[in-house]
Structure formats: C-alpha cells, structure tokens
Backbone as a ProteinNet text record, in pm:
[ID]
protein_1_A
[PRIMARY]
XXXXXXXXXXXXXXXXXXXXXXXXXXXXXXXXXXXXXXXXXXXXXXXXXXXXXXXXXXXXXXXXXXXXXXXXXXXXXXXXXXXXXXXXXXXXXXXXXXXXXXXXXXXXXXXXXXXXXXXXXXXXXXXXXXXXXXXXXXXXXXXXXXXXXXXXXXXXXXXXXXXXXXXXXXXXXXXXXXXXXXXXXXXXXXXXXXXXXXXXXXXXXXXXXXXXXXXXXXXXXXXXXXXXXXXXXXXXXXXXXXXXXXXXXXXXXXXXX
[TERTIARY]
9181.2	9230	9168.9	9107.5	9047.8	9130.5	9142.1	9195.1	9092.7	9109.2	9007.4	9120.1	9099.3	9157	9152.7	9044.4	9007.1	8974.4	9068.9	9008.9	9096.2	8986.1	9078.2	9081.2	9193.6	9245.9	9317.7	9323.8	9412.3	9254.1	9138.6	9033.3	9000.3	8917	8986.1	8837.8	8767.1	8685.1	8750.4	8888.5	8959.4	9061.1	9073.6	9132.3	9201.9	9012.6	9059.9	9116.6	9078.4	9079.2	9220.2	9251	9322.2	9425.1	9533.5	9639.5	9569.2	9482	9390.2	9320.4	9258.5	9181	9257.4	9367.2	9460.2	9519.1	9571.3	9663.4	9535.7	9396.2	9298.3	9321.8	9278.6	9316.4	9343.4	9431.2	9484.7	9385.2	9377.6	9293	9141.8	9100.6	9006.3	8985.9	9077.6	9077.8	9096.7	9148.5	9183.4	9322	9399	9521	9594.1	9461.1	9569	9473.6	9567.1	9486.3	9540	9461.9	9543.3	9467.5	9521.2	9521	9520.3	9445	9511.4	9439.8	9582.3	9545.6	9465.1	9422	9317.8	9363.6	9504	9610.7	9729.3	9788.8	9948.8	9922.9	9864.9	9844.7	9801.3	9713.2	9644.1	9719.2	9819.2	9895.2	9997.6	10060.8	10182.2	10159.7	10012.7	9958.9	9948	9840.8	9904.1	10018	10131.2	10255.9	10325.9	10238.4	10289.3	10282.6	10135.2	10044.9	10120.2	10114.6	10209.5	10357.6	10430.6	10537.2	10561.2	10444.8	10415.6	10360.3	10240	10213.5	10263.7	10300.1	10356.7	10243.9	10112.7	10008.2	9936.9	9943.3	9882.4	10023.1	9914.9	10009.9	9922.1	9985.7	9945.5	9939.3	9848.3	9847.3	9863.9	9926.8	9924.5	9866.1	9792	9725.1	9619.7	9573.9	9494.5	9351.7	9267.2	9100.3	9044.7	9002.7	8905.5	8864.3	8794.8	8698.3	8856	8974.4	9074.2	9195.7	9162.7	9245.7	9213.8	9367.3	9343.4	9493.6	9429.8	9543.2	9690.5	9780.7	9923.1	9946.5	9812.3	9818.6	9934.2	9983.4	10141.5	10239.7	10268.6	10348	10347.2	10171.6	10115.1	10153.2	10118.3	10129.9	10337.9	10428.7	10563.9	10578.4	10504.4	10513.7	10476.7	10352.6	10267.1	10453.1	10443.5	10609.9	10673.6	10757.4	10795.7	10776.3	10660.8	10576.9	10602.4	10571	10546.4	10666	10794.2	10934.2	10913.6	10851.2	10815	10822	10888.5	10862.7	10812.5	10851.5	10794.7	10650.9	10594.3	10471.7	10385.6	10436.3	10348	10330.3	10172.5	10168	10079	10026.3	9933	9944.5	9889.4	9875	9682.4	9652.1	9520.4	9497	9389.1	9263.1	9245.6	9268.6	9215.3	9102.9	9080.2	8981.8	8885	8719.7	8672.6	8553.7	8477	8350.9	8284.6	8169.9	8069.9	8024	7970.1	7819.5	7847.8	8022.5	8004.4	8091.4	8157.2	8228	8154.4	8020.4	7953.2	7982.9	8046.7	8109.7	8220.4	8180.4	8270.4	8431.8	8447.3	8569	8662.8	8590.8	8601.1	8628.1	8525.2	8555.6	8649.2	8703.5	8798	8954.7	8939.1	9085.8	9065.2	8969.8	8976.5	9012.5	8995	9004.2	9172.7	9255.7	9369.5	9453.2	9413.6	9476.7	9479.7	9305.3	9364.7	9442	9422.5	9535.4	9698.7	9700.4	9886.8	9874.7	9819.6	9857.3	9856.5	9742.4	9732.9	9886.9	9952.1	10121.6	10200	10197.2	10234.9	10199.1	10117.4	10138.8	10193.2	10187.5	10257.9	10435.8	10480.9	10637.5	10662.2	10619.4	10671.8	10628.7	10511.8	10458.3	10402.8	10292.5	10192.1	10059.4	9995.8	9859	9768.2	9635.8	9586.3	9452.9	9384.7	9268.7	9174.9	9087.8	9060.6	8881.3	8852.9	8726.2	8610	8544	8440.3	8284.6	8215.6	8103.6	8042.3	7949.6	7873.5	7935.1	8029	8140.7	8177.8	8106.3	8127.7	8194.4	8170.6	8193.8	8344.5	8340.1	8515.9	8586.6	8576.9	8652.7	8700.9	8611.2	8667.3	8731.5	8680.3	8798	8913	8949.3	9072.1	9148.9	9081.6	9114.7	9160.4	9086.5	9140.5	9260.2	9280.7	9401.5	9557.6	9560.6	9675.5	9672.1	9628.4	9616.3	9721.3	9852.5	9950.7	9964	9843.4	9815.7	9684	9711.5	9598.9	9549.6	9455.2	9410.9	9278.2	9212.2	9062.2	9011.2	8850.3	8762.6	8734	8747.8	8693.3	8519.4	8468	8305.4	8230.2	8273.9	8232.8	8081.1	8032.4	7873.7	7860.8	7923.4	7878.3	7806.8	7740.8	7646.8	7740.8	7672.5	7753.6	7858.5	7818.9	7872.5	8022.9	8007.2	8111.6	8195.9	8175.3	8230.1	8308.4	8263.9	8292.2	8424.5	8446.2	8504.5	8673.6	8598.7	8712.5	8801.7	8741.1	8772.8	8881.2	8816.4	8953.8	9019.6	9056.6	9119.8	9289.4	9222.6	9262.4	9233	9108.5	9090.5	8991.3	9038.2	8932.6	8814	8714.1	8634.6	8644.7	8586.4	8567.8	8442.2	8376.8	8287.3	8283.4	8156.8	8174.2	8038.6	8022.6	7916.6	7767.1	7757.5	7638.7	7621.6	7681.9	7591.7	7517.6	7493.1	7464.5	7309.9	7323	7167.6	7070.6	6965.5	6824.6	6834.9	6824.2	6824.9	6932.3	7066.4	7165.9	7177.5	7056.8	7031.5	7127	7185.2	7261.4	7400.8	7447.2	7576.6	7588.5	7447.7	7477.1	7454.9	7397.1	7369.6	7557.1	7626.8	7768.5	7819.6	7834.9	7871.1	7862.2	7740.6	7697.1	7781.4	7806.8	7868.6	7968.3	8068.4	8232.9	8265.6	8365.2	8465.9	8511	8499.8	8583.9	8732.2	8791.4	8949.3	8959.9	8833.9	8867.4	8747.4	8739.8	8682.4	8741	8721	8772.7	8696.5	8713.8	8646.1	8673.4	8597.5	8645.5	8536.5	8593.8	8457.3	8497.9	8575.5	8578.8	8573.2	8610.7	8631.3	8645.6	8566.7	8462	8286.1	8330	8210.8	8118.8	7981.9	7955.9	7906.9	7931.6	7898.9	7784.7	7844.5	7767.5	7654	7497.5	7397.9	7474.9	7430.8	7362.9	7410.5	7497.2	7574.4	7558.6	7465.6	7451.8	7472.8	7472.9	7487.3	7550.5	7663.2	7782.9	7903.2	7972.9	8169.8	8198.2	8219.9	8255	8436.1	8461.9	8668.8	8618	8742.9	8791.4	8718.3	8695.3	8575.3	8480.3	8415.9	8315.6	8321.9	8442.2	8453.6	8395.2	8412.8	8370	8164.7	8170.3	7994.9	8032.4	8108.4	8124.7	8118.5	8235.8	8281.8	8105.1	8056.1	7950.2	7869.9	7825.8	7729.9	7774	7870.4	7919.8	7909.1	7914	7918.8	7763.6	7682.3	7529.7	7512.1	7535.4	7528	7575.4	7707	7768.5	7706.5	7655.6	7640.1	7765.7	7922.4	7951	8020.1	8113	8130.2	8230.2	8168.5	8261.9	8413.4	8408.1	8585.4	8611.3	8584.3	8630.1	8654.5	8522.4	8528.9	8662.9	8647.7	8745.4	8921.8	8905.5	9060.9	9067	9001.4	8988.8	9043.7	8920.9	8980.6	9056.1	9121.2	9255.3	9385.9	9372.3	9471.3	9487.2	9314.2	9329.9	9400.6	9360.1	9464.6	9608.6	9617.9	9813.1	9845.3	9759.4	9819.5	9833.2	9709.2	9716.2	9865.7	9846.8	9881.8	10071	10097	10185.3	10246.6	10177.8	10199.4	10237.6	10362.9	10335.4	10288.1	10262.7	10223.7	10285.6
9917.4	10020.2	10000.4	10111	10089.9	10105.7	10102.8	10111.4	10163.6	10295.3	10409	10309.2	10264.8	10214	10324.9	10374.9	10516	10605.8	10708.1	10853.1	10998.6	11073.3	11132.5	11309	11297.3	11412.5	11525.2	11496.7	11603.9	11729.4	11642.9	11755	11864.3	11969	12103.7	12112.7	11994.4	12068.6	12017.7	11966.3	11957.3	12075.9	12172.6	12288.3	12346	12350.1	12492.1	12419.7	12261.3	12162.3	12051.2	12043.7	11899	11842	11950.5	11916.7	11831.6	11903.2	11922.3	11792.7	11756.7	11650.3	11519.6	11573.9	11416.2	11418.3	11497.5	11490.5	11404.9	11423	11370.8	11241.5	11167	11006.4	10887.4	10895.7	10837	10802.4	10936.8	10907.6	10906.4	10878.1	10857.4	10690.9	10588.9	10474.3	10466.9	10520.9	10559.8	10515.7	10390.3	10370.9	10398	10362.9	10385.9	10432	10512.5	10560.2	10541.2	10523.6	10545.3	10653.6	10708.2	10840	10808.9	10766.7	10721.2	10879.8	10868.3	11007.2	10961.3	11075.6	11087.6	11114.6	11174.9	11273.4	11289.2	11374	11399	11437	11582.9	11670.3	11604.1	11530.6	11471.9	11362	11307.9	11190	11278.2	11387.7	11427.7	11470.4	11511.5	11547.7	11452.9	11343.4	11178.5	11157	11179.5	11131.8	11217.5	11360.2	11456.5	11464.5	11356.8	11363	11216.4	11136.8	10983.9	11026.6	11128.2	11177.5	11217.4	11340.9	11390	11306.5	11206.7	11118.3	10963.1	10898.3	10789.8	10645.4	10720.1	10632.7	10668.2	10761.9	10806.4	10757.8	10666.5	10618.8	10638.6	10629.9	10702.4	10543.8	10612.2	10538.6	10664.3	10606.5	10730.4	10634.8	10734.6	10654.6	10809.1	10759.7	10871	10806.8	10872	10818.6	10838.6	10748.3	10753.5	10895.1	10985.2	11082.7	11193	11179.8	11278.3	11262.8	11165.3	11125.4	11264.9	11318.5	11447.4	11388.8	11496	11478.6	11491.6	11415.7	11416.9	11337.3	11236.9	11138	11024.1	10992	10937.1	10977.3	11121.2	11231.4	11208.8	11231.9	11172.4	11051.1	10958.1	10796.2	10783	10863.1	10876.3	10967.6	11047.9	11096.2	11033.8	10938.8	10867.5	10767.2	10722.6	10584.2	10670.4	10745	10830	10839.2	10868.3	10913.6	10738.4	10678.3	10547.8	10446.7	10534.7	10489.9	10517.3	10615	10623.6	10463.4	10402.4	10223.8	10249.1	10324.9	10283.2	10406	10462.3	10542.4	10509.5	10460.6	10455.9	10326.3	10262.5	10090.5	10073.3	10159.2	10106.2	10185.9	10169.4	10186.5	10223	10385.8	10365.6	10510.9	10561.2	10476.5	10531.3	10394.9	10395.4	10304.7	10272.6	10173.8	10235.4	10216.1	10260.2	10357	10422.3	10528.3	10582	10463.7	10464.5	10551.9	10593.5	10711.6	10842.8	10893.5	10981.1	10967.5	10875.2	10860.6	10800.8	10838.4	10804.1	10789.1	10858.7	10877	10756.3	10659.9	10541	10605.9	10709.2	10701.2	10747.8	10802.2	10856.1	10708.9	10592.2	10503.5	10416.6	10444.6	10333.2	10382.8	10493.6	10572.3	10537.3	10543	10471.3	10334.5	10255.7	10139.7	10136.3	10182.1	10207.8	10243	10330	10421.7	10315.2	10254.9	10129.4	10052.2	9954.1	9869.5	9912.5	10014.5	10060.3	10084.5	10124.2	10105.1	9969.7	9896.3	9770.7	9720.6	9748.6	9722.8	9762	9888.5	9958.5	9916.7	9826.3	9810.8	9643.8	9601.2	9467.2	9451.9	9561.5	9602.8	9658.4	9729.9	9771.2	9645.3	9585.8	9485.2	9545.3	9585.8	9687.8	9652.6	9644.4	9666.6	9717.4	9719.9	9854.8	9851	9961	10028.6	10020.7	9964.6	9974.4	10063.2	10147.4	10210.1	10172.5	10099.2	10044.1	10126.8	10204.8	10253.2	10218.1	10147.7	10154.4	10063.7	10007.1	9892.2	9799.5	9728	9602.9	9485.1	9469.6	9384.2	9403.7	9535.2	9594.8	9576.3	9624.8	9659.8	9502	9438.2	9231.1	9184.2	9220.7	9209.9	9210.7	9426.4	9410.3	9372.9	9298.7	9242.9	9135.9	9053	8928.8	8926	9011.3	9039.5	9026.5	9033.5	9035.8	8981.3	8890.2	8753.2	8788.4	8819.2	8800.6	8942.9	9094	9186.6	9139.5	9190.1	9181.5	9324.6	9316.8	9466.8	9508.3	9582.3	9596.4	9643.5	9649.2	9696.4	9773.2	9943.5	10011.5	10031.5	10080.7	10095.1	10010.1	9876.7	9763.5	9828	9737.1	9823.2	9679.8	9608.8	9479.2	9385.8	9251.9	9144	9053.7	8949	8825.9	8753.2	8713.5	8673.1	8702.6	8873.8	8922.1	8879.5	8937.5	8905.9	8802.1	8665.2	8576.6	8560	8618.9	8616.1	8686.8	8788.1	8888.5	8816.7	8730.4	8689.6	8551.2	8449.7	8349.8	8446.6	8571.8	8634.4	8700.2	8686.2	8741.1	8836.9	8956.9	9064.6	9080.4	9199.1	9259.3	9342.1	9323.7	9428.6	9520	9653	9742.8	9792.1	9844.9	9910.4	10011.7	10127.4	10292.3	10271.9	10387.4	10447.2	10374.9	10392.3	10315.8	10173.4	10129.6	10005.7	10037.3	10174.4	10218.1	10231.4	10231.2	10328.8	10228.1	10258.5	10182.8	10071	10106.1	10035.1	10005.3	9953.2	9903.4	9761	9673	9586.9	9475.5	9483	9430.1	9450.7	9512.2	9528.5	9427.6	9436.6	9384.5	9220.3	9210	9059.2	9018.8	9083.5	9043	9041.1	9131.7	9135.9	9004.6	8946	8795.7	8687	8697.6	8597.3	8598.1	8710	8748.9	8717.1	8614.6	8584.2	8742.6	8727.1	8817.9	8863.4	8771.3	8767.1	8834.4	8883.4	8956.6	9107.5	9111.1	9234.2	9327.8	9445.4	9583.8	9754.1	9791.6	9929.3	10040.9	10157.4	10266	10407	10465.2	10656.7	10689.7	10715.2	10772.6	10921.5	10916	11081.6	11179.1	11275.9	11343.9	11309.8	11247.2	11165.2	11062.4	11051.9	10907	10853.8	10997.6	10990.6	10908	10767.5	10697	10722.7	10683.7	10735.2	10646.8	10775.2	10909.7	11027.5	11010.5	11152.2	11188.4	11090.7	11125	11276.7	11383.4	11486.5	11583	11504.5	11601.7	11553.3	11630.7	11615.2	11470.2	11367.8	11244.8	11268	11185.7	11133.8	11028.2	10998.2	10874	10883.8	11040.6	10947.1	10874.7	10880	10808.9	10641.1	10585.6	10501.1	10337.8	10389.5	10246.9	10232.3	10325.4	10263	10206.6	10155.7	10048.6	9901.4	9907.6	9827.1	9735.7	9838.2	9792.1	9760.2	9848.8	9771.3	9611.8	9605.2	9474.4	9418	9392.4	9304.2	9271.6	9356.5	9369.1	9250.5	9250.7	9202.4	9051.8	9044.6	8905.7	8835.1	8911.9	8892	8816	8930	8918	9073.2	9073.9	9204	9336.9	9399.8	9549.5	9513.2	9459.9	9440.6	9382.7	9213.4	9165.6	9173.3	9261	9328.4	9436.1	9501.8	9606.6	9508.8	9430	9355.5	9298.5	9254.2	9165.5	9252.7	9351.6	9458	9497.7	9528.8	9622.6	9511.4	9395.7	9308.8	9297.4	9296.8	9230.4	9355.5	9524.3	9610.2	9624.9	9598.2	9529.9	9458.5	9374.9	9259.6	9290.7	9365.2	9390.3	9461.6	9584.6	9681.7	9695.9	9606.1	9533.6	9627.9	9641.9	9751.3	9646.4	9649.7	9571.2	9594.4	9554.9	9602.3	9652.2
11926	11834.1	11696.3	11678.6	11521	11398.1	11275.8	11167.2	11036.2	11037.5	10914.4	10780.9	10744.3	10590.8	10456	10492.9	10356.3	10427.4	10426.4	10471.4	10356	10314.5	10253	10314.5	10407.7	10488.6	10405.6	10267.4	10174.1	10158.1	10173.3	10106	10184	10140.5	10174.9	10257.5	10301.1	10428.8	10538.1	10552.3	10638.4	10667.7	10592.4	10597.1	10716.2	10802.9	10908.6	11033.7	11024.3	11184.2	11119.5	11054.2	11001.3	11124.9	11147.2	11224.7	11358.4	11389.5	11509.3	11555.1	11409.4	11417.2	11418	11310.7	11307.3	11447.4	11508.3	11641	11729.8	11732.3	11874.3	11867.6	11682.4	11687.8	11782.4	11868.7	11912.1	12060.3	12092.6	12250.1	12203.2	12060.1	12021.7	11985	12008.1	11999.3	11841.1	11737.4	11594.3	11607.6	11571.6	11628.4	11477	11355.4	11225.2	11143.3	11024	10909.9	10806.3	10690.8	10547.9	10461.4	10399.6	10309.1	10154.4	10083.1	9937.6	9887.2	9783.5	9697.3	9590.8	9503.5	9375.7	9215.5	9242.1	9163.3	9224.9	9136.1	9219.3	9288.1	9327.9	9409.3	9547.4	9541.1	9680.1	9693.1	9626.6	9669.4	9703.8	9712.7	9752	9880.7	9909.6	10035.6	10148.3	10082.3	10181.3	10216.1	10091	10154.3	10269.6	10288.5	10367.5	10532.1	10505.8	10610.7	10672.8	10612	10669.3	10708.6	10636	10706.5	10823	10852.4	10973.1	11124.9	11093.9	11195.4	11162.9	11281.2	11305.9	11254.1	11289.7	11295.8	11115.3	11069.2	10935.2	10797.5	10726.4	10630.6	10462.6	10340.8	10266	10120.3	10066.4	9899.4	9823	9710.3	9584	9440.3	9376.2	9258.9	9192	9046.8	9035.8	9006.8	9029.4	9052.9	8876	8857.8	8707	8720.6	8816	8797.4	8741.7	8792.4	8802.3	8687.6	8577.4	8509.3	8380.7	8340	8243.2	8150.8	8080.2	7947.9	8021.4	7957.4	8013.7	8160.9	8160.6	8262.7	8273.4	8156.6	8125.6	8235.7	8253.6	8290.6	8448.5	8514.9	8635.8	8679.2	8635.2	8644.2	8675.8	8603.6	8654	8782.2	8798.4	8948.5	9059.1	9046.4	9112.5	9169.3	9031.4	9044.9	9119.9	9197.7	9255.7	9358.3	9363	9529.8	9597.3	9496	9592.2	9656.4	9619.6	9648.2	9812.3	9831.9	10005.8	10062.8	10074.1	10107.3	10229.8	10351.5	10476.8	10487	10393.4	10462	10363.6	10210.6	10098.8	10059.5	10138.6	10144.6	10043	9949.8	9832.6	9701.8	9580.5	9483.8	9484.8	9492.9	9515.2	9540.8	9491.8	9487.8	9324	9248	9114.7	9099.2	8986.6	8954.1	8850.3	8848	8784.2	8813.7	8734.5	8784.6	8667.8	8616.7	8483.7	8516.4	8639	8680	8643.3	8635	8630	8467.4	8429	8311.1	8212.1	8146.3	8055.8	7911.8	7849.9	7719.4	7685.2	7584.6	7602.9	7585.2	7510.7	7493.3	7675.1	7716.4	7896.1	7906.4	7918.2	7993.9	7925.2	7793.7	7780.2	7803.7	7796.4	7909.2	8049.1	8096.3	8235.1	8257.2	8135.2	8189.5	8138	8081.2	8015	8151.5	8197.7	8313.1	8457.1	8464.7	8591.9	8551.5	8435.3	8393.7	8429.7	8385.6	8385.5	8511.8	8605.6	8776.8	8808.5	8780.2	8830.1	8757.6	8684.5	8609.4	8740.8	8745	8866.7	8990.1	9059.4	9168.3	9178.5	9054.2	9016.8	9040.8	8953.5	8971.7	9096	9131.7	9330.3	9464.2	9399	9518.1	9580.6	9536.9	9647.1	9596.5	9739.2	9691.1	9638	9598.3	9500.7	9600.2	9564.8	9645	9565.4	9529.3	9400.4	9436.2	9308.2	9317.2	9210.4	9235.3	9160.5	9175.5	9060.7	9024.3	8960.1	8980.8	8850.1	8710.6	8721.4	8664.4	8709.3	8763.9	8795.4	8687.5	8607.2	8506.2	8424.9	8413.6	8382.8	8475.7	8567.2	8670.3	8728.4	8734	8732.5	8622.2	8533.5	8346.8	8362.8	8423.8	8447.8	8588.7	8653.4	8798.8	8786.4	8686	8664	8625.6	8516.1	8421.4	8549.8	8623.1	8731.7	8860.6	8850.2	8931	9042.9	9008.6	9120.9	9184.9	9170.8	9275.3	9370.1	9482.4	9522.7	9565.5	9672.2	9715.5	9806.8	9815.2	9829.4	9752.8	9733.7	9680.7	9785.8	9786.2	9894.9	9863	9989.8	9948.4	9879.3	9899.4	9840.3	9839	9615.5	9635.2	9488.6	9518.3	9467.3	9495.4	9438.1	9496.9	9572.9	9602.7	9649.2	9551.6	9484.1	9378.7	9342.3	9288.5	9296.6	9394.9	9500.5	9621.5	9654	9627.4	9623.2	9528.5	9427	9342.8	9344.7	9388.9	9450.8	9608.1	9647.7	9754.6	9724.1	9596.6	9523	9475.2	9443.7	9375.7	9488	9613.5	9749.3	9777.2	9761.8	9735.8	9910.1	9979.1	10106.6	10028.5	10137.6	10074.9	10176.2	10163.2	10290.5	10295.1	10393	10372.8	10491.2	10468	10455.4	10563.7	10587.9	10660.1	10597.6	10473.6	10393.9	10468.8	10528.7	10587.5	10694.8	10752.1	10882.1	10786.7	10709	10653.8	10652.7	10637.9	10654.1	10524.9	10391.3	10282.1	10228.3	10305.6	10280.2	10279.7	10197	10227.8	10143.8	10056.9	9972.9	10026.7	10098.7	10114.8	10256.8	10336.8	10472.9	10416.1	10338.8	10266.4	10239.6	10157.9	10133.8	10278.3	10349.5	10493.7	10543.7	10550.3	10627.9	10530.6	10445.5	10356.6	10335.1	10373.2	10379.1	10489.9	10494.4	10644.5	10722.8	10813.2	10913.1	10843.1	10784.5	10746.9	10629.1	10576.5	10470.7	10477.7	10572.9	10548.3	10648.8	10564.9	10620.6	10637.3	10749.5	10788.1	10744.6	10671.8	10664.7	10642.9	10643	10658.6	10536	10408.4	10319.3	10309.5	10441.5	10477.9	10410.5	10361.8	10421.4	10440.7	10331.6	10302.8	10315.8	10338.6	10378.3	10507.7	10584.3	10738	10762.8	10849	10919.1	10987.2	11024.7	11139	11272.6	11320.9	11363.3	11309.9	11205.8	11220.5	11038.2	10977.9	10839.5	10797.6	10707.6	10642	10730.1	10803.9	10903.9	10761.2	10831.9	10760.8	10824.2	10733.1	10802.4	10886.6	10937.5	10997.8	11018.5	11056.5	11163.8	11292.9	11346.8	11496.5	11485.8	11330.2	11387.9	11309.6	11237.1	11224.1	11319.8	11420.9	11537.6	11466.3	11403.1	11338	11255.9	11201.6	11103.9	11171.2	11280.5	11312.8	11419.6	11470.8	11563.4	11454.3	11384.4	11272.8	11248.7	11141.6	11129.3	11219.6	11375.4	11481.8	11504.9	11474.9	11512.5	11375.6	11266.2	11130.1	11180.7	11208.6	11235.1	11345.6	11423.2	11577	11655.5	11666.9	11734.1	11805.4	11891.7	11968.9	11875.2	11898.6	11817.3	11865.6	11969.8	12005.9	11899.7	11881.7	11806.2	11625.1	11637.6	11468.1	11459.1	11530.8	11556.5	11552.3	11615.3	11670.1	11530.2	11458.3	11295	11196.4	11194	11066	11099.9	11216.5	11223.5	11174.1	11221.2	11198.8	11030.2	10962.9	10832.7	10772.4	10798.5	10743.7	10723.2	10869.6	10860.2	10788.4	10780.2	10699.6	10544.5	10506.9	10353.1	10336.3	10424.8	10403.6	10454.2	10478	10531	10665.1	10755.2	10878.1	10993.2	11067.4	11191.2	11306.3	11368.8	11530.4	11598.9
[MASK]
+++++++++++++++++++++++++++++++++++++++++++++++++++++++++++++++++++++++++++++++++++++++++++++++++++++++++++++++++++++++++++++++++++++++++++++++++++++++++++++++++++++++++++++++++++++++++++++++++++++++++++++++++++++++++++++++++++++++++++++++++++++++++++++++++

C-alpha cells in the first residue's frame, strides 16, 4: 500500500473527475493520502475531502506564494480548521518561496508568516510541511528556531548537507516526480545518503508528473514512480520502499494501521 504524502486534490484541474478519482485509490494500491491546504479556502477543502474518505487526510496552513493582507485573520481560521484532531495531522504547507517572492519586503512577511505557524504547529503538536524555494538558508534559520517541531521538507530540492541537518533536527524529506527525470542528479545524490527511516513519497498533485507520464495532470496513480525510482537508487525492492515510506508517513503523521 502506497502513501501520496502531498497531493493537492482541492485544485480545480481536479474539477470534472475528483470524486471519481479519489473513490479508484484504493484498488489502485493508494492506501493513503494527505491534502495540505495553501489558504483557508484550500484548507477548508482538505478538511472536506479527509471528512469524506476514510483513507484521505488533510493539513491546513497558508503557502508563502498565498499569504495577503489580513493574513492575521487567516492564520485564526487556519487555528480552527486544525481542531479537526482525527483528519487534520499537519500544519502545512507553509514555509518559504524566494523565486517567486523577490521583493525583500515580500520575503520578510514570509518569513514572519512561517514563523507564527511554525508557533502554531508548536501549541497543537503537529507537524509542519514545510515548502522550501529557492531559500534554503532562511528557511533553516527559522527551522532551527523550534527545535521541539518537527516535520518534512516536501519536494526536497536541497544538498546533502542540508539534509543532513534537517535530519539531527528530526525532519523527513520527500520527494516528487523530479527524481524520475534525467538531470535529477542532486536530489538522487541526497536520496543515497538519507536512511530509509526518513524519507518520504509524494506527486504534488497536479503537478510534477513523474516519467513516463511527464506534462500529463499528475495523482496518486502514478505515485509507485517514486517509490521504484528510489528502490532502483537504493538498490532495493519497490515493496520495501513502498512498506518504509508508508510506515515513515504514519508515523510522522501520527496515522495507525
């Protein structure tokens, strides 16, 4: 049974198929999903979608790219949404995003806005999702700053080093379809140097689609290219990658069997 860790099923090229697609899951070897929102709006949707399926569970948080005036206001709805105790297992997906937040004063509200979640997922006991662009160096600043959260780095797109770092810290990494690609040569380098026990699978759904299926609508079917990649990388069997990350998700994410 696989475990999609990041998929985001609120976006609207899931529109015309969603019910459809989430209902196949299951006889698709897709045993779990998580949903982290971007904003209220897409975190109220996760929490809608973890309501509805047994197997689909949700984060609420707002994304650097989605942070707007009266984000104060947000950040108390977010506290709210995340009272969900049995469907809402993270604080996420915040973090940071230089590439597209160039203007220092943009990025020092961003770094304002992860901090007070990373507060927020401190006071509930939840994990955080965290989104790193192009900020590497901030985004560990304020990581350090709260020693007693832990979380993932989704789409891990850091060196070793980092890695390493994030890992005394207790932190998973995950990674996306991008390790399927030809010049993903830095990410499969961290891959070989990250224990099994801390790494984690995911499609970033819609986005990101793994080869063979590059510039399609990514899901959860085609997640098991993560998992085989990584096994081809480790050299050992997609079962066992598959049986690892699914366990290490539970575990973050505090889901039982």
């Amino acid at each position: 049974m696989l475990f999609d860790t990041h998929a985001h099923y609120d976006d609207e090229r899931f529109d015309e198929d969603r019910d459809t697609l989430l209902a196949s899951m299951p006889e698709n070897n897709v045993g779990l999903i998580l949903n982290p929102g971007c904003d209220v709006e897409s975190s109220r949707k996760a929490v809608s979608y973890a309501n509805k399926y047994p197997f689909v569970y949700a984060a609420v948080g707002i994304h650097p790219e989605n942070i707007e005036d009266g984000w104060e206001a947000d950040l108390e709805t977010i506290r709210a949404l995340a009272q969900n105790e049995s469907k809402v297992r993270a604080i996420g997906e915040i973090g940071l995003d230089y590439y597209w937040g160039k203007d220092e004063r943009a990025r020092a509200r961003q770094q304002v806005v992860f901090a007070r979640q990373m507060e927020l997922a401190r006071a509930l006991h939840l994990p955080v999702i965290v989104h790193d662009r192009d900020a590497h160096a901030d985004s560990m600043e304020i990581t350090r700053r709260y020693p007693d959260v832990i979380g993932v780095y989704h789409c891990y797109a850091g060196h070793v080093e980092m890695a390493r770092e994030l890992l005394k810290l207790g932190y998973y990494l995950s990674f996306t379809g991008v390790i399927t690609f030809k010049n993903a040569k830095k990410a499969k380098e961290v891959i070989r140097e990250v224990p099994m026990e801390r790494l984690m699978i995911e499609t970033d759904s819609p986005y990101m689609a793994p080869e063979p299926f590059r510039g399609r609508r990514n899901s959860s079917l085609y997640v098991h290219r993560m998992a085989e990649t990584i096994a081809e990388i480790k050299g050992i069997s997609a079962a066992e990658v598959e049986r690892i990350t699914t366990e290490n998700g539970r575990q973050l994410f505090g889901i039982s069997g």
